[in-house]
C-alpha positions as CSV (number, residue, x, y, z in Angstrom):
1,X,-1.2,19.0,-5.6
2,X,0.8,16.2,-6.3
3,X,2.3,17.0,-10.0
4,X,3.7,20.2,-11.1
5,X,5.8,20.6,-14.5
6,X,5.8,17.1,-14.5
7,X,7.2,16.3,-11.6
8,X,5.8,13.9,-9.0
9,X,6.0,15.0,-5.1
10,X,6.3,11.4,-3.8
11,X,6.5,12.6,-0.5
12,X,3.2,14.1,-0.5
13,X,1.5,11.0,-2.4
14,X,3.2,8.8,0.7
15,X,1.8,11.0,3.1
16,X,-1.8,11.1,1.3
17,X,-2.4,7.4,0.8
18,X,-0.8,6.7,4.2
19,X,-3.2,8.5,5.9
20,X,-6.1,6.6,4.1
21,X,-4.5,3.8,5.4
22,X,-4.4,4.6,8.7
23,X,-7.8,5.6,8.8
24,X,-9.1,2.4,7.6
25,X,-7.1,-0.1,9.2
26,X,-7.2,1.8,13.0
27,X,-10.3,4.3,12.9
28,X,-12.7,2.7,10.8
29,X,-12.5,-0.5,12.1
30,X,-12.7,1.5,16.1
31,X,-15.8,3.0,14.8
32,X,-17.5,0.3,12.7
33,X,-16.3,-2.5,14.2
34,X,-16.1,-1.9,18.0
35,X,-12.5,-2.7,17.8
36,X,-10.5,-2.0,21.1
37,X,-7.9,1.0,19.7
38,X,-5.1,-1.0,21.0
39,X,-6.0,-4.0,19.1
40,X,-6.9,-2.6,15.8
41,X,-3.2,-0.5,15.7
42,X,-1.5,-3.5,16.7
43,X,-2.8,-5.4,13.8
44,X,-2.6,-2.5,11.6
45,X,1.3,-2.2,12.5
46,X,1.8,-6.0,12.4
47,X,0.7,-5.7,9.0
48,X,2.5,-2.9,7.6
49,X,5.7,-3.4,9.1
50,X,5.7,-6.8,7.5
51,X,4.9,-5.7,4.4
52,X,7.6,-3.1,4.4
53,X,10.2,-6.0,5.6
54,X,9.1,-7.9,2.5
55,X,9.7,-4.8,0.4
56,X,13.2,-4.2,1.4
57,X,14.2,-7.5,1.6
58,X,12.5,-9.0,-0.9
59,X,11.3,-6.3,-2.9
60,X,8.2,-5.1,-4.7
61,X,6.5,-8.7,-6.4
62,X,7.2,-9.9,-3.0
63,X,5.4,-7.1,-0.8
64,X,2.5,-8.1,-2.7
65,X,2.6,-11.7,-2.8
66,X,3.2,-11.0,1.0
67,X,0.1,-9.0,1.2
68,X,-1.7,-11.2,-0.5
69,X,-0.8,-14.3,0.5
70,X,-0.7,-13.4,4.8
71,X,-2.5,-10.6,5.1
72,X,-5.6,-10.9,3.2
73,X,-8.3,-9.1,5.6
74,X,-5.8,-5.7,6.0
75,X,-4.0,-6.1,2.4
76,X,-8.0,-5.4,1.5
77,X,-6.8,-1.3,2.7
78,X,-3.2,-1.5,1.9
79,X,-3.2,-2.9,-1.5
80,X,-5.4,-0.3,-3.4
81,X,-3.4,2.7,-1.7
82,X,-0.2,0.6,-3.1
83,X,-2.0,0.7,-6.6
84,X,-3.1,4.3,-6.7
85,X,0.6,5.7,-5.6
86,X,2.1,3.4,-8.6
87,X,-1.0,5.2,-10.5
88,X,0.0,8.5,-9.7
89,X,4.0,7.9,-10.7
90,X,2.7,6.6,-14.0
91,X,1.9,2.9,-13.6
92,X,-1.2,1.9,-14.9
93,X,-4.0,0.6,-13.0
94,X,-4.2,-3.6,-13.1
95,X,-7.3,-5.1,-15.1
96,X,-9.8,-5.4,-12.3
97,X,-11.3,-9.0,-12.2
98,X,-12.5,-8.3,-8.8
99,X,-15.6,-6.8,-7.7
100,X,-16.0,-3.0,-7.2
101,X,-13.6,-2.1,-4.3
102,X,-11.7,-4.9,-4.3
103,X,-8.9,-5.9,-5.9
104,X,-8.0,-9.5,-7.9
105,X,-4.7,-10.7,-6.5
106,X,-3.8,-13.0,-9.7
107,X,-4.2,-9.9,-12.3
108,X,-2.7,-7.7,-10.0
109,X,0.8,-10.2,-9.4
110,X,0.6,-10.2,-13.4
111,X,0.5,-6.7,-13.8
112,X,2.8,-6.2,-11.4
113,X,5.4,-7.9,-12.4
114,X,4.9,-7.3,-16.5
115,X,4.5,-3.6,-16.1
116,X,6.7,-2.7,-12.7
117,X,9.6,-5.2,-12.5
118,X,10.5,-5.7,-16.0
119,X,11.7,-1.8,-16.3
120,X,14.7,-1.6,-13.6
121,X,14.0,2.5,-13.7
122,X,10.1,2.3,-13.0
123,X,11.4,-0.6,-10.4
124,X,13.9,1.4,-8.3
125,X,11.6,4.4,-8.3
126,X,8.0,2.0,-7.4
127,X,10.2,0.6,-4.3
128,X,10.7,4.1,-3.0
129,X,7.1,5.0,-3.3
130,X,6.2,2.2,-1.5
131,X,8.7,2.4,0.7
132,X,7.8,5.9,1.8
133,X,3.7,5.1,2.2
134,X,4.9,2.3,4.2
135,X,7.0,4.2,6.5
136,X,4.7,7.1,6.9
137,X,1.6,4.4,7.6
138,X,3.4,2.5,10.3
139,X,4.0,5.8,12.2
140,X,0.7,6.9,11.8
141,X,-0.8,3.6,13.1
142,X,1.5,4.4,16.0
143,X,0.7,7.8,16.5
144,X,-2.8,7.0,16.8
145,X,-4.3,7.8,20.3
């Protein structure tokens, strides 16, 4: 459970979407794809650890453009894990544009930036969010067998 009295364990949200994360970018494509291990976790970690340079850098519009912009086959597991945390710590979901399962990079940049970085509060507390499913993804990809 994720919400009690109102509260939002972020901790547990990082950990959740993390793991989905994980699990596409290093099992999945190891099962489904015939990816050698080694190679699918080093481009899962490549990409993460990126991203989460971007974020504290550069911060949240700019993890996204980042994600977008260099990372467009593994932003297609990261990004919608990104959106559902910022769902769960009440960001609305971006008008989808895309296709089922995918998600529109122009709405999303829009709705990022009209709904998350206009409100310095809802900013400050997006960035740790991400921060911490970024974190917890990177070592999962590494502790991967």
């Amino acid at each position: 459970m994720a919400k009690r009295g109102g509260l939002v364990n972020l901790d547990y949200l990082a950990a959740k979407y993390a793991q989905e994360i994980v699990a596409e970018l290093v099992d999945k494509r190891v099962q489904q794809e015939s990816v050698d291990i080694k190679k699918a976790k080093s481009s899962a970690d490549n990409t993460v650890t990126k991203a989460l340079g971007v974020l504290q850098e550069h911060g949240v519009y700019a993890c996204f453009l980042y994600l977008f912009a260099k990372e467009k086959e593994n932003s297609k597991a990261v990004v919608p894990r990104m959106l559902e945390i910022l769902r769960e710590i009440g960001i609305p979901d971006p008008p989808s544009k895309a296709g089922k399962g995918s998600v529109d990079s122009r709405g999303t940049l829009a709705h990022i930036s009209e709904h998350v970085t206009s409100d310095l509060e809802l900013l400050l507390l997006a960035r740790d969010a991400l921060e911490r499913l970024l974190v917890y993804a990177r070592y999962g990809i590494k502790a991967r067998g």
